[in-house]
C-alpha positions as CSV (number, residue, x, y, z in Angstrom):
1,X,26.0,62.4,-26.5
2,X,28.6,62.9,-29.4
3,X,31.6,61.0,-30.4
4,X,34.7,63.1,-32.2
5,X,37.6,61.5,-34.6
6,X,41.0,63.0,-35.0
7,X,41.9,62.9,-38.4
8,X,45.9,63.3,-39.6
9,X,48.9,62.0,-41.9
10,X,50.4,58.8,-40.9
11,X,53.9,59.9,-40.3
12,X,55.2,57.2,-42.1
13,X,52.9,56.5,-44.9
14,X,51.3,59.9,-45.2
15,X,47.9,58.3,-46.0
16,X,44.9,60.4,-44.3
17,X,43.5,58.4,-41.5
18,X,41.2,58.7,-38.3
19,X,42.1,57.5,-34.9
20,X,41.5,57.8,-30.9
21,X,44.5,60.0,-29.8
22,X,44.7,58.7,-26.6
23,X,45.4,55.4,-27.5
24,X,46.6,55.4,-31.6
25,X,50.1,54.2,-31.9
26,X,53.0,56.5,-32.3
27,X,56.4,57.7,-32.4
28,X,58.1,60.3,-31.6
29,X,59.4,63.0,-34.2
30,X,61.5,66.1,-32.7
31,X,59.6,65.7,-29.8
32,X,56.1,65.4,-30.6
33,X,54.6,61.8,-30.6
34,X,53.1,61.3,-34.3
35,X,50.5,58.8,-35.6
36,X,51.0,55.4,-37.4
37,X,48.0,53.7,-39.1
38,X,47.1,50.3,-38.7
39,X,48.3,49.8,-42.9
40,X,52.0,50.6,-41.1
41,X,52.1,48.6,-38.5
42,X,50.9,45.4,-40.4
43,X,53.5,46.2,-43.3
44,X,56.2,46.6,-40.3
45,X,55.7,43.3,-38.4
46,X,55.3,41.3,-41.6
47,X,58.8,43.1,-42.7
48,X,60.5,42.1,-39.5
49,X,58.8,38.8,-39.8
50,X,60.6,38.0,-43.5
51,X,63.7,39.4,-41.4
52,X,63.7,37.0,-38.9
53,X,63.1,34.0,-41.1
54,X,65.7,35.3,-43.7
55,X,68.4,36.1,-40.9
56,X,67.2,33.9,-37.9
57,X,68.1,37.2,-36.2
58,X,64.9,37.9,-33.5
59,X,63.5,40.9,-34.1
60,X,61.1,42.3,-31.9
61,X,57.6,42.8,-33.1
62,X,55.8,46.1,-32.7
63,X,52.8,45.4,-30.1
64,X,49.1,45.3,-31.7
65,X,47.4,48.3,-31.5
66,X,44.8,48.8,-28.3
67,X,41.4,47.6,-29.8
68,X,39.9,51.4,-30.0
69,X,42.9,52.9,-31.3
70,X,40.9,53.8,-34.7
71,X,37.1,53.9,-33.1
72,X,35.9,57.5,-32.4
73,X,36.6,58.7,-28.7
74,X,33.3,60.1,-26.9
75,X,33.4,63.7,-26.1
76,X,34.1,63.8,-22.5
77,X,37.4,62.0,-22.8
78,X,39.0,65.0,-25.1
């Protein structure tokens, strides 16, 4: 039994991370859906957070990553 771990960029951050590619957050780029690390989506929400309280303008927050998002994936789901 073997578990794998994609490794890439965040798109936005560029920081090195490892993920579960069927169920890391992304968005898409020309096309291709690209990674965000967890690091990025905190910053984001807190930033529209401040927003909201500094513009009482509702922002909507980006959802919470699935719970394996960043856990190795086993082998036979590849």
């Amino acid at each position: 039994m073997a578990y794998a771990t994609v490794f890439s960029p965040c798109v936005n951050c560029g920081r090195l991370f490892g993920y579960n590619p069927h169920k890391v957050p992304s968005i898409p780029v020309n096309g291709v859906r690209e990674p965000v690390c967890r690091p990025c989506i905190d910053a984001e929400n807190a930033r529209r957070r401040a927003a909201m309280i500094a513009t009482g303008i509702d922002l909507e927050l980006l959802p919470d990553p699935h719970p394996e998002a960043y856990e190795p994936i086993h082998e036979s789901e590849l």
